[in-house]
Legacy VTK file of the C-alpha trace (Angstrom):
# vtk DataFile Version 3.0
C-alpha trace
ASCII
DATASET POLYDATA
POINTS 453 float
64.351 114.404 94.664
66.721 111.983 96.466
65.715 109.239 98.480
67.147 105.385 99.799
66.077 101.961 98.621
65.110 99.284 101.301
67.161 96.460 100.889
66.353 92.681 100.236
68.675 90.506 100.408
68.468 86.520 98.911
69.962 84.220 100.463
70.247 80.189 100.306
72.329 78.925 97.621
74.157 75.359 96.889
77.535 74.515 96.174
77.749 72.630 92.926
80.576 71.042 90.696
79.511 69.374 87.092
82.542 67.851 84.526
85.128 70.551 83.933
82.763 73.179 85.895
83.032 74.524 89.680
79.707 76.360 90.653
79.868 77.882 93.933
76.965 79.728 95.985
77.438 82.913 98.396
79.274 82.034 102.104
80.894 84.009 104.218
84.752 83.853 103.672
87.888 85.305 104.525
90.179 87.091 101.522
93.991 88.214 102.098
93.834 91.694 99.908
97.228 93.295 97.946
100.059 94.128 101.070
100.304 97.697 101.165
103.046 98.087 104.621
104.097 96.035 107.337
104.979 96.489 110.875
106.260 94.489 113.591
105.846 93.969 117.253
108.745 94.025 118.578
109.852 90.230 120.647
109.034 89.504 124.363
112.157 88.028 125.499
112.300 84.840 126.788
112.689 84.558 130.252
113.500 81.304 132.528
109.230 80.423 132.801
108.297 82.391 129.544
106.634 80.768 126.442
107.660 81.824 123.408
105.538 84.121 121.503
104.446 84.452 118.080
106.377 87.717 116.665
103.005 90.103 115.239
102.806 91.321 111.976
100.486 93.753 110.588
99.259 94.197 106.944
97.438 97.091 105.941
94.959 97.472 103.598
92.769 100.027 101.472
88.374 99.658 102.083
86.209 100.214 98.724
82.947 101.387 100.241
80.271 103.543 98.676
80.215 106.649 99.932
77.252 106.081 102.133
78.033 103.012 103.265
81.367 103.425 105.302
80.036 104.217 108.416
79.873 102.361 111.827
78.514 102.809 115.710
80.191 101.972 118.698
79.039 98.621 120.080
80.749 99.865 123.872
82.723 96.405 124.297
86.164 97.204 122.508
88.454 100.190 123.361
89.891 102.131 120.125
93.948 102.023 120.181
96.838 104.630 118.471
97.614 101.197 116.463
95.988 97.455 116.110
96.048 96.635 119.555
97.869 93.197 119.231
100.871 95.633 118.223
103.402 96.702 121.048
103.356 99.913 122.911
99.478 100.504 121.634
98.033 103.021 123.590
94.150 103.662 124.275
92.536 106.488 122.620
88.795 105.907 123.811
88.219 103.258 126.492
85.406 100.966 126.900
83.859 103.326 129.438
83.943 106.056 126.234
82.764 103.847 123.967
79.997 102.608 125.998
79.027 106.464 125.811
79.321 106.884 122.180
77.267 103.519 121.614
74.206 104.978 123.499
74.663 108.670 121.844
72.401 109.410 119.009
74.792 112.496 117.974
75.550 112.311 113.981
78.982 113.277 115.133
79.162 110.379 117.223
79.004 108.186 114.542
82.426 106.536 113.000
83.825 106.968 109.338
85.778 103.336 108.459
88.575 104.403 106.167
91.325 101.256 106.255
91.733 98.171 107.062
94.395 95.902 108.833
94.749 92.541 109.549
97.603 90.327 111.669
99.650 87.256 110.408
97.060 85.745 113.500
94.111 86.364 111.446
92.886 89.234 113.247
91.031 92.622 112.074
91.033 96.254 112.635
89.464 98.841 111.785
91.038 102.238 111.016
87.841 104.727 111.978
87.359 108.643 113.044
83.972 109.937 114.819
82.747 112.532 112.207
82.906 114.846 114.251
86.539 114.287 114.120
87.240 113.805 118.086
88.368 110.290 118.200
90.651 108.593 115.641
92.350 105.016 115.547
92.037 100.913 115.335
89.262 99.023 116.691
89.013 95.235 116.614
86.466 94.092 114.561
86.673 90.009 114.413
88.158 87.283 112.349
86.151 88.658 109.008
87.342 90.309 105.981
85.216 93.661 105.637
87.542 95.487 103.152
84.577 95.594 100.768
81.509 95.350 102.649
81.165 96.410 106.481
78.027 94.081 107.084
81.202 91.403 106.831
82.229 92.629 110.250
82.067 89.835 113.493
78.843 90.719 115.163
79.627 91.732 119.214
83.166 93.278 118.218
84.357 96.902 118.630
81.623 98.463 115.613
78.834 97.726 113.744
77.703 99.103 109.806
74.839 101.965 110.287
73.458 104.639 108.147
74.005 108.122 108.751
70.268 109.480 107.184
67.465 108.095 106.359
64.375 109.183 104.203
61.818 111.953 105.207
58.827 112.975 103.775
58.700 116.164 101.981
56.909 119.675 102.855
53.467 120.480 102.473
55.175 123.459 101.053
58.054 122.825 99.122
58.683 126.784 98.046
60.762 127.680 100.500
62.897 130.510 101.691
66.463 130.083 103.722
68.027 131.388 106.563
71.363 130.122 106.676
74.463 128.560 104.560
73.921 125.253 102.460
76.038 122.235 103.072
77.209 119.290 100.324
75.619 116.652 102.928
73.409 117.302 105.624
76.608 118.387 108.693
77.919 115.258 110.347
76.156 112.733 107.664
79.422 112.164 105.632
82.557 112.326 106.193
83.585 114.984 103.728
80.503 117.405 104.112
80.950 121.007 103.451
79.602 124.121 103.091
79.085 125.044 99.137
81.648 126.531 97.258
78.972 129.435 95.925
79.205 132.598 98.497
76.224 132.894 101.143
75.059 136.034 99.909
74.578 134.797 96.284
71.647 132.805 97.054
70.301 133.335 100.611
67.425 135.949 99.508
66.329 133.502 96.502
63.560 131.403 96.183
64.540 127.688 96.878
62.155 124.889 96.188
62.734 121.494 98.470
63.523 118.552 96.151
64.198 115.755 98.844
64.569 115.164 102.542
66.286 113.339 105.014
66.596 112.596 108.767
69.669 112.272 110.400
70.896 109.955 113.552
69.304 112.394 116.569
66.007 112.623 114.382
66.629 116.359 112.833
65.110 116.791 108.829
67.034 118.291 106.298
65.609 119.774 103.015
67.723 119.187 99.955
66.733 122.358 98.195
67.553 123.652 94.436
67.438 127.689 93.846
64.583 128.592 92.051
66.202 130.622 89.201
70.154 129.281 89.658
70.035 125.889 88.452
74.240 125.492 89.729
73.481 126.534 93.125
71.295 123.200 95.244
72.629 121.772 98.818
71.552 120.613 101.913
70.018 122.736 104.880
68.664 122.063 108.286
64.406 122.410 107.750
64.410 124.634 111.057
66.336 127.023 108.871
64.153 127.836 106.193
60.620 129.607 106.025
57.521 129.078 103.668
57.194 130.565 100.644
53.525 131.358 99.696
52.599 131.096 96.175
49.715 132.544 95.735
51.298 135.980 94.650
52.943 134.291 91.439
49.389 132.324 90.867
47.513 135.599 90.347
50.512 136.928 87.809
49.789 133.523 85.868
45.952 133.961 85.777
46.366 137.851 84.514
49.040 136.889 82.008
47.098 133.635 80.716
43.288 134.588 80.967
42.359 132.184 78.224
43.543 128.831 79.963
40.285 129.360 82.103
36.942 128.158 80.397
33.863 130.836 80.033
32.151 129.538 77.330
29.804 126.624 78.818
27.591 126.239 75.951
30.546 126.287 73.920
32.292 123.445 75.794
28.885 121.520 76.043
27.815 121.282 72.348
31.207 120.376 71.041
31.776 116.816 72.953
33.374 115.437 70.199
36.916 117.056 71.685
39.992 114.470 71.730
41.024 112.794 75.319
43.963 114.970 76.459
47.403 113.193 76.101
48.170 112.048 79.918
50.675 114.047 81.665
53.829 112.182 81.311
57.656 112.191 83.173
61.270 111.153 82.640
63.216 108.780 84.665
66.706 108.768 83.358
68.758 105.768 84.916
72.768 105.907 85.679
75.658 103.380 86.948
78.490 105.259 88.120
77.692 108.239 86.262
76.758 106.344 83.333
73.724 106.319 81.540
71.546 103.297 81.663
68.700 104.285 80.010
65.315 106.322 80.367
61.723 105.380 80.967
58.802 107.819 79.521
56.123 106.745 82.809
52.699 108.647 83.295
52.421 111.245 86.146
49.297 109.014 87.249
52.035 105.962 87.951
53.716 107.905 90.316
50.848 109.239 91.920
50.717 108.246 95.801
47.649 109.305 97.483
46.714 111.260 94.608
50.084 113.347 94.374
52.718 112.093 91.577
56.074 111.282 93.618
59.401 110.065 92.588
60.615 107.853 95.503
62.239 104.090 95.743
58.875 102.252 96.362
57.336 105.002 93.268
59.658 103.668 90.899
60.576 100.182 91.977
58.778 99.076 89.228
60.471 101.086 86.541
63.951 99.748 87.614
66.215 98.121 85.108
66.663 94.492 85.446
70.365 93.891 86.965
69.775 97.072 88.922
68.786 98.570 92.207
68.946 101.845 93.485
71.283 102.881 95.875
70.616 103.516 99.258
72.461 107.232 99.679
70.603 110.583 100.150
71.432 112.120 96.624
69.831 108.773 94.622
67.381 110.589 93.063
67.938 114.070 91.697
64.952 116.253 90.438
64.620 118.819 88.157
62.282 120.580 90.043
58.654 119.788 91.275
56.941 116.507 89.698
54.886 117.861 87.053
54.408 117.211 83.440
58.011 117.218 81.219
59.871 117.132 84.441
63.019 114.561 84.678
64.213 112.681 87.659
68.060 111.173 87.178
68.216 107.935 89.145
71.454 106.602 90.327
71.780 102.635 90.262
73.615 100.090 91.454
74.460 96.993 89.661
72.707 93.547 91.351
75.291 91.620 93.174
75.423 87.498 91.266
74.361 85.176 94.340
75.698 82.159 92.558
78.542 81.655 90.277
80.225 78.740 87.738
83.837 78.737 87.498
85.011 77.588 84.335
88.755 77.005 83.528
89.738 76.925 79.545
93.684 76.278 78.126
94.627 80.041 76.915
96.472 78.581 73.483
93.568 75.953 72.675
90.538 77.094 73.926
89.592 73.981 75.356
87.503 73.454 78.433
89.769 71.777 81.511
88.256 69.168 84.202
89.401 69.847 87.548
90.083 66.789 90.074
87.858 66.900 92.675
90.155 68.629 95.606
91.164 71.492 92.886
87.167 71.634 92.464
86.650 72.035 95.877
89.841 75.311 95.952
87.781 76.898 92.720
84.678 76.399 94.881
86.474 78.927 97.820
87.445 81.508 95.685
84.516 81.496 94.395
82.707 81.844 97.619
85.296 84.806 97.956
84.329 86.773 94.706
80.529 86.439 95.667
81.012 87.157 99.451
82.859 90.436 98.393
80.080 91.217 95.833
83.181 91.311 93.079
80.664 89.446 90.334
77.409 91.656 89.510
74.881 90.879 86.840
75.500 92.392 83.665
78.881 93.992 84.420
82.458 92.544 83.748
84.282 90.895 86.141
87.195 92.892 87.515
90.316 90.913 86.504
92.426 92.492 88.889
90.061 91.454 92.032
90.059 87.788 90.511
93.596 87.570 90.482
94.056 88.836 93.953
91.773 86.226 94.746
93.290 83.238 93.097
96.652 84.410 94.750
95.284 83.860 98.228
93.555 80.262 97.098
97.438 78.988 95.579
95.862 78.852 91.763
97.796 81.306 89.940
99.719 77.990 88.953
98.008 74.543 88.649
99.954 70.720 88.332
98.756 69.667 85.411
97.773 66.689 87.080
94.535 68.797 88.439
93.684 69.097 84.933
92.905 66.603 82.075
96.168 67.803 80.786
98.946 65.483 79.214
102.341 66.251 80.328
104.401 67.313 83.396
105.157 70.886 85.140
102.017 73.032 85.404
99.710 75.798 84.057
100.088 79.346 85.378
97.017 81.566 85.474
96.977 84.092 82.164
93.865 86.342 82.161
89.923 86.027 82.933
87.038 86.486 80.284
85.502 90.084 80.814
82.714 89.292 78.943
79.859 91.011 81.415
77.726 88.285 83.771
75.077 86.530 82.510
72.237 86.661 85.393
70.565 83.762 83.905
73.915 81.803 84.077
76.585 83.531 85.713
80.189 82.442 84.871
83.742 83.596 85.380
85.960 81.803 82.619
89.500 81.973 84.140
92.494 81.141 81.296
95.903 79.203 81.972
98.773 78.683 79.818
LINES 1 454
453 0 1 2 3 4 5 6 7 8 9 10 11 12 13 14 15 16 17 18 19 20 21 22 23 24 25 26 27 28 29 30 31 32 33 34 35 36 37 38 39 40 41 42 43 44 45 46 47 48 49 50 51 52 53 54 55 56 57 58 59 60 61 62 63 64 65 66 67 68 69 70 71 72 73 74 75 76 77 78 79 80 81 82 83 84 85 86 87 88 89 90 91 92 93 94 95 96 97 98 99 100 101 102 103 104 105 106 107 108 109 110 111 112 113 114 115 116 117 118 119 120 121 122 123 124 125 126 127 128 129 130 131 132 133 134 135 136 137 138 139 140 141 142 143 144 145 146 147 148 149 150 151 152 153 154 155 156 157 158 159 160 161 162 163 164 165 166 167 168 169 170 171 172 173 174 175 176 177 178 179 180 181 182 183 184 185 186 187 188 189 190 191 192 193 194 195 196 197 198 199 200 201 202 203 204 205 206 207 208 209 210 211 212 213 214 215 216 217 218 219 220 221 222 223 224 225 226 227 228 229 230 231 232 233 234 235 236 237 238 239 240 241 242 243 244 245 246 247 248 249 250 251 252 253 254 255 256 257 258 259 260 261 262 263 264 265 266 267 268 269 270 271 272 273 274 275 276 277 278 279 280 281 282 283 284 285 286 287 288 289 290 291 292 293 294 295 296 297 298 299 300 301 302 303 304 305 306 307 308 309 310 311 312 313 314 315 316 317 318 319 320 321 322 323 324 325 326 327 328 329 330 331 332 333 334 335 336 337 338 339 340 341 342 343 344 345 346 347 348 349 350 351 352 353 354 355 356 357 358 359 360 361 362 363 364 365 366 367 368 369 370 371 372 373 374 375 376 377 378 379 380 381 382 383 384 385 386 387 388 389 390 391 392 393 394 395 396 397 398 399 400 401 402 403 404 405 406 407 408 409 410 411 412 413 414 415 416 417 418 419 420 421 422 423 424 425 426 427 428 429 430 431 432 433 434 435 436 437 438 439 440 441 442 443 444 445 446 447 448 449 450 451 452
């Protein structure tokens, strides 16, 4: 069964800077990323009553998005462009009029895939987007905010806005099901790279499918994730108007003739023998991952996942079950079943690691170990970058820091080298940025330990 998590987000955090320690809390800030090309605009020339203008430079950049979370509407106010618009020569590839249109339309193919990133030596951004259904492709303005790792980052009232593509449905009645047409990777026009299966339509469209999670998509339509009854390698995604109920009751009166015993005749039997042990309560599996990884498993009770007397595996089912430092993500395959929720059965649940919403900075001498004290101004440059690691959700509890995205980081904020005179150092030149502790984050005290030499 797969299903999304409703988010909560905590805000309201300090900024804070104790002895040789910079503590900064989450704020929205801007972060130059690693330069992948350039290209220029070319120069107005100056004419007898002409200012002179700024020559435009574009740098382009990679986006790190989950997979279900790189995906925008139209907010009908800025026309998409062959290039970032502040470019010469760009040309309009869906006017205002069009994207007006496409803001309104509840069509899944309507919505926009983001897939890079571009900014201008103005501090201006763009978005590099394609309708899923494929028909318009190109840049979009998007405001004065870096987004390159979260879309929510975008300038409210610009060219596009983060959405979801599905949301969760409620399952069948009936979950035995029979199909009438191919299965698809992701419900059609939900993802970006959604597919028929690889496995030939006539291997599995007379089989017995049972319906393991659903979904609804932008215009309202349900899809049934379904898993064939007898091939575990063959599961996808069909629309629910394509498949037919499957009644049960034929296999129920094979069980009863095979299994006669399982059904009590005896009364007086049962009656003077009520010294019988309490049955063992039905029990289930919830087996945690983090990017494929395992996290670990939880042995609950079928009656703890019981919602109006039916055991379900859903977000608000197992909320409670959740390892600290975790939450589960919000996509339409988070929770995979291995068939219906009975007794045995095992549910993998994928995670997502808690973003830190505070931080301490700490900077130690590589060769001595000791602990530096920043002056106050370098305090307040740790503070930034700080604010940058947390606003791009770069530090999460219990994980290692990414070195890489800390160094990119202290590049835009000047620290890769430090004056000594910043730094209860003795002597002249300065320190030059060596390496960060990995050493995963502390929730209870979150700190990023940054080395110079």
């Amino acid at each position: 069964m797969q299903s999304f998590l409703k988010k909560t987000v905590y805000a309201g955090l300090t900024l804070f800077a104790l002895g040789s320690l910079a503590a900064v809390n989450t704020t929205t800030a801007n972060a130059k990323k690693h330069v992948t090309t350039k290209r220029v605009a070319k120069k107005v020339k100056k004419g007898k009553h002409t200012k002179k203008q700024t020559k435009v430079t574009v740098t382009y950049y990679k986006v790190h998005f989950a997979e279900n979370a790189a995906y925008a509407k139209s907010n009908g106010v800025v026309s998409i462009m062959n290039k970032p618009g502040k470019l010469g020569n760009a040309k309009v590839v869906a006017n205002k009029t069009t994207m007006r249109r496409l803001a309104k339309s509840k069509l899944p193919e309507n919505v926009f895939h983001v897939y890079g990133m571009a900014k201008t030596n103005t501090g201006l951004y763009y978005a590099h987007v394609v309708t899923l259904g494929g028909k318009y492709r190109g840049w979009i303005y998007v405001g004065k905010n870096d987004f390159q790792y979260n879309l929510d980052n975008i300038t409210k009232n610009t060219g596009i806005s983060a959405t979801k593509t599905l949301r969760y449905g409620a399952n069948p009645s009936n979950v035995n099901v029979k199909i009438l047409d191919k299965l698809w990777t992701y419900p059609k026009f939900s993802r970006y790279n959604a597919r028929v299966v690889s496995h030939k339509k006539a291997s599995y469209i007379n089989d017995d499918f049972v319906v393991e999670s659903a979904v609804y998509n932008t215009r309202g339509w349900l899809y049934y994730y379904v898993q064939d009854a007898k091939k575990k390698s063959v599961n996808g995604w069909i629309y629910s108007g394509s498949t037919t109920a499957r009644s049960s009751k034929k296999d129920t009166k094979k069980t009863s003739k095979k299994n006669p015993a399982k059904i009590p005749t005896d009364n007086k039997q049962t009656q003077s023998n009520p010294t019988t042990t309490t049955p063992t309560p039905s029990t289930y599996n919830l087996v945690f991952k983090y990017n494929g990884n395992f996290v670990s498993t939880k042995i609950v009770n079928l009656s703890d996942l019981s919602v109006n007397g039916t055991p379900v595996v859903t977000p608000d089912s197992i909320a409670k079950f959740i390892p600290s430092n975790y939450q589960i993500t919000t996509d339409a395959n988070a929770i995979n079943t291995d068939g219906p929720i009975v007794n045995g059965g095992t549910a993998i649940i994928n995670l997502n690691a808690v973003p830190a919403t505070r931080l301490t900075i700490a900077i130690k001498q590589k060769d001595t170990g000791s602990l530096l004290t920043p002056s106050s101004d370098l305090v307040t440059t740790l503070n930034e970058a700080g604010q940058d690691l947390l606003n791009q959700k770069l530090v999460l509890n219990g994980q290692s820091i990414n070195a890489d995205a800390v160094k990119s980081i202290l590049t835009n904020r000047n620290l890769l080298s430090i004056d000594q005179s910043k730094l209860s150092t003795s002597g002249a030149g300065s320190l030059q940025f060596v390496g960060v502790d990995t050493t995963a984050i502390d929730a209870s005290n979150p700190t990023v330990t940054l080395y110079y030499k």
